[in-house]
Backbone as CSV, one residue per row, in Angstrom:
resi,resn,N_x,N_y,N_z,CA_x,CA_y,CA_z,C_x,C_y,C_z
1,UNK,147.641,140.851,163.242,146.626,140.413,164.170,146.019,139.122,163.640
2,UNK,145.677,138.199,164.549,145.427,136.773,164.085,144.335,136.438,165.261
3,UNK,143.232,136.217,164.352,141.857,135.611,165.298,141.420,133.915,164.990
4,UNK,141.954,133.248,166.234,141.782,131.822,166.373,139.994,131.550,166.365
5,UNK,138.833,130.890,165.590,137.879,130.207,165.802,137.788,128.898,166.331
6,UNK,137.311,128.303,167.024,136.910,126.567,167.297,135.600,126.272,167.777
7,UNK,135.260,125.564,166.968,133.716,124.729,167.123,133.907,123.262,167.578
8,UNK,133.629,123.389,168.881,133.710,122.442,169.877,132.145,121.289,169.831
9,UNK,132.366,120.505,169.184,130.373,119.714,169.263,130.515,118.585,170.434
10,UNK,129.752,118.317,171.356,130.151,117.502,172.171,128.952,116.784,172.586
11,UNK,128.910,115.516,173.297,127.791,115.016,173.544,127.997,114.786,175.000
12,UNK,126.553,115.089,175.730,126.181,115.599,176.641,125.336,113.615,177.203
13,UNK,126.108,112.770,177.695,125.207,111.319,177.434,124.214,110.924,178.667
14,UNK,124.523,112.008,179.983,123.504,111.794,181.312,122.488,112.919,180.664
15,UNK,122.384,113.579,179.665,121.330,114.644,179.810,120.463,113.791,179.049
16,UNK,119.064,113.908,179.759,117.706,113.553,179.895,117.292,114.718,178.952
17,UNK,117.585,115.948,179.476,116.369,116.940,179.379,116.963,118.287,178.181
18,UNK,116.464,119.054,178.240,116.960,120.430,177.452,117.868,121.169,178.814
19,UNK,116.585,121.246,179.893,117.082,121.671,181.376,118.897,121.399,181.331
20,UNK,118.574,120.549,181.615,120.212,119.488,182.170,120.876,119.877,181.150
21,UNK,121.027,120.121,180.065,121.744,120.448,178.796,122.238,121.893,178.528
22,UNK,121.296,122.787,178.871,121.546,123.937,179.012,122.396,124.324,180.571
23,UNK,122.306,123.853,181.530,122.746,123.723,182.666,124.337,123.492,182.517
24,UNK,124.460,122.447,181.861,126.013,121.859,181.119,126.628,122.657,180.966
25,UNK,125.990,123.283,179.658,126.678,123.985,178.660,127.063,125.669,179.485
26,UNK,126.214,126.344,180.054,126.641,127.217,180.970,127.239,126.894,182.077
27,UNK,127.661,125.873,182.768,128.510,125.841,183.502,130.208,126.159,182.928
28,UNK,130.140,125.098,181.456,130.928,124.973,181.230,131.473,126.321,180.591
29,UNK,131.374,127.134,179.932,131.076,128.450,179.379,131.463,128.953,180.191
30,UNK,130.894,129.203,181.247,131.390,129.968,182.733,132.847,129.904,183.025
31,UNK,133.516,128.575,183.008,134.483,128.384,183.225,135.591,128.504,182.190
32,UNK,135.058,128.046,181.149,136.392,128.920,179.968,136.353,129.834,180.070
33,UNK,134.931,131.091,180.244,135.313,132.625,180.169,136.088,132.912,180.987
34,UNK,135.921,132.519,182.178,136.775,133.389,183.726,138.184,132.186,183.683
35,UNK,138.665,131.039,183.117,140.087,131.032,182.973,140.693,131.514,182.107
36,UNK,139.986,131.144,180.632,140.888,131.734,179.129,140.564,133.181,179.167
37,UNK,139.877,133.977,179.501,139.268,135.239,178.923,139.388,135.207,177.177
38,UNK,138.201,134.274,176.874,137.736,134.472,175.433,136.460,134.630,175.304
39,UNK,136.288,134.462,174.271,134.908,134.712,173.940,133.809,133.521,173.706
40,UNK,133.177,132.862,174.249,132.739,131.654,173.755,130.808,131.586,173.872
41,UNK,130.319,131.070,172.541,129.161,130.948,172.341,128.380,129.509,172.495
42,UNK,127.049,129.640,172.858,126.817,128.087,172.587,125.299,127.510,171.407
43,UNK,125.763,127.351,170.990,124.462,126.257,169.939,124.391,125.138,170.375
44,UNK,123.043,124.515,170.317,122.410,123.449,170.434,122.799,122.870,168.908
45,UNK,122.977,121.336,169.094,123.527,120.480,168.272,122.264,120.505,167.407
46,UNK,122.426,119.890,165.972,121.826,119.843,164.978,121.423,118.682,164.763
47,UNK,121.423,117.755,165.594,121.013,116.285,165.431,119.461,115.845,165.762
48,UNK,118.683,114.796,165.634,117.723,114.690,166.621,117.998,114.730,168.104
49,UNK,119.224,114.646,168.688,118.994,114.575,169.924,119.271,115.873,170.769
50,UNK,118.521,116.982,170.423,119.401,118.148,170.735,119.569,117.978,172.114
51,UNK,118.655,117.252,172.891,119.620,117.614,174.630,120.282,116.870,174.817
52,UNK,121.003,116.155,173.911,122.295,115.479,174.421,123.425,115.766,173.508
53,UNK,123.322,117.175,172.758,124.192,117.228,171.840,124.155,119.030,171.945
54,UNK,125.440,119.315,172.504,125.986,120.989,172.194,127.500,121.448,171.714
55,UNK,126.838,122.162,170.848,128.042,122.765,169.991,128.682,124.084,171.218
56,UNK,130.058,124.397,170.686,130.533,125.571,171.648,131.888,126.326,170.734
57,UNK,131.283,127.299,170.387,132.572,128.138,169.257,133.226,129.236,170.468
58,UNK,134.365,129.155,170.198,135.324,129.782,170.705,136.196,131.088,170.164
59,UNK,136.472,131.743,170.354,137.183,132.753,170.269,137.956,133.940,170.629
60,UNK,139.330,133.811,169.755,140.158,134.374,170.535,141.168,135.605,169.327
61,UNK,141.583,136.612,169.991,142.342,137.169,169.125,143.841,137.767,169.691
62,UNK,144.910,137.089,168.923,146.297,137.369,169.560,147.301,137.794,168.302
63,UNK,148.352,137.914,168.887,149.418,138.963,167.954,149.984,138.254,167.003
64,UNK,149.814,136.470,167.269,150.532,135.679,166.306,150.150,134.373,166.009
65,UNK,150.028,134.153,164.639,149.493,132.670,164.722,149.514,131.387,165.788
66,UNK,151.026,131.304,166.081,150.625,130.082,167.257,150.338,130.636,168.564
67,UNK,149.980,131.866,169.094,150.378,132.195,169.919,148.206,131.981,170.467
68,UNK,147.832,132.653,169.197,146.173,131.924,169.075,145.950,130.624,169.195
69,UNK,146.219,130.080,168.511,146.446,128.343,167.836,146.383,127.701,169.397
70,UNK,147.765,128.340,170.349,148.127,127.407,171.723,146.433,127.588,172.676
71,UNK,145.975,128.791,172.539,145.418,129.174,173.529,143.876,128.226,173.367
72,UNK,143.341,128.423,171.798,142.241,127.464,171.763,142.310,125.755,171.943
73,UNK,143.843,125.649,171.353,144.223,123.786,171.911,143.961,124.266,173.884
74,UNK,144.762,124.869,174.211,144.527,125.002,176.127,143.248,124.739,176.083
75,UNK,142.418,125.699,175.440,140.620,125.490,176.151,140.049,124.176,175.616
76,UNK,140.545,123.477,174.314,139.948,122.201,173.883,140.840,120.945,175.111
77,UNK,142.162,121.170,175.696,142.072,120.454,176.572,141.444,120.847,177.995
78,UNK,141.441,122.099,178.454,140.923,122.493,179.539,139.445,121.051,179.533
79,UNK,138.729,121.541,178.269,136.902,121.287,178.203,137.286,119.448,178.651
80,UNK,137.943,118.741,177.927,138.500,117.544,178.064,138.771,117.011,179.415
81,UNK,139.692,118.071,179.991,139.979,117.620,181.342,139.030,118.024,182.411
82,UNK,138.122,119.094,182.216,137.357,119.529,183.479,135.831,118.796,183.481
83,UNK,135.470,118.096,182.367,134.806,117.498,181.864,134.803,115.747,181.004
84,UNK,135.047,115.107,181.815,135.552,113.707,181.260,134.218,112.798,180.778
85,UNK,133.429,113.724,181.215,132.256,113.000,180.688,131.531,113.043,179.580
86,UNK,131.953,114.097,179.304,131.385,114.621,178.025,132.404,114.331,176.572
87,UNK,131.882,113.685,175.599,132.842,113.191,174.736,132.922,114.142,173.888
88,UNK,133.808,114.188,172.811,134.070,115.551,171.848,134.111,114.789,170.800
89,UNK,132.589,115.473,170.041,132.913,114.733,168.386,133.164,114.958,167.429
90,UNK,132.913,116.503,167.536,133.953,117.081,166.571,134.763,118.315,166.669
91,UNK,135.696,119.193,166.342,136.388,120.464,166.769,137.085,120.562,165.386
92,UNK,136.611,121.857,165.006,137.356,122.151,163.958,137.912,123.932,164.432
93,UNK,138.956,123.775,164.200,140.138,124.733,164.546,140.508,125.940,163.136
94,UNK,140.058,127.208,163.358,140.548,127.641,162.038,141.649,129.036,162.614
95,UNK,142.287,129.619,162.118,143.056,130.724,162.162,143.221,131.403,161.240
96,UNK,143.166,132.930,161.602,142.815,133.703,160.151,143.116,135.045,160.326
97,UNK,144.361,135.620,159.492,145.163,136.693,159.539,144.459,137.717,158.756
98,UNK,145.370,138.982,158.877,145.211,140.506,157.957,144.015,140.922,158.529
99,UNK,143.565,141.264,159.619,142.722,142.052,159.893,143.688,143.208,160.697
């Protein structure tokens, strides 16, 4: 059994507000859950600018390393393509066996 993590940080550059930011970030959430069926959380970025900056960890658990691996690259391009506005500044990808 092999459980894929990804921490998605992205900047949010029309959001004004916390409102508008949180608005984002659950839309977007919404829509990875009901295409990927994973699991996905959201944090507010750690920067001064928290409403223009949200983090989004992902998770998934499948029978084989790439078989995890493909599914969180799908949702890091899904977020990319359904979202062109929003830039991605950082994603770190981990995978992690023997459970």
């Amino acid at each position: 059994m092999y459980v894929a993590v990804a921490h998605i940080s992205l900047r949010v550059p029309e959001s004004r507000s916390l409102k508008t930011r949180r608005q984002t970030a659950r839309s977007l959430i919404q829509r990875i859950r009901a295409r990927f069926n994973v699991s996905v959380a959201q944090d507010a970025g750690a920067d001064g600018n928290a409403w223009q900056s949200v983090t989004l960890a992902v998770s998934c658990v499948g029978a084989s390393s790439d078989q995890t691996r493909a599914l969180i690259d799908d949702v890091v391009g899904f977020v990319t393509d359904v979202r062109p506005d929003l830039e991605v500044l950082e994603c770190q990808i981990e995978v992690m066996s023997g459970f």
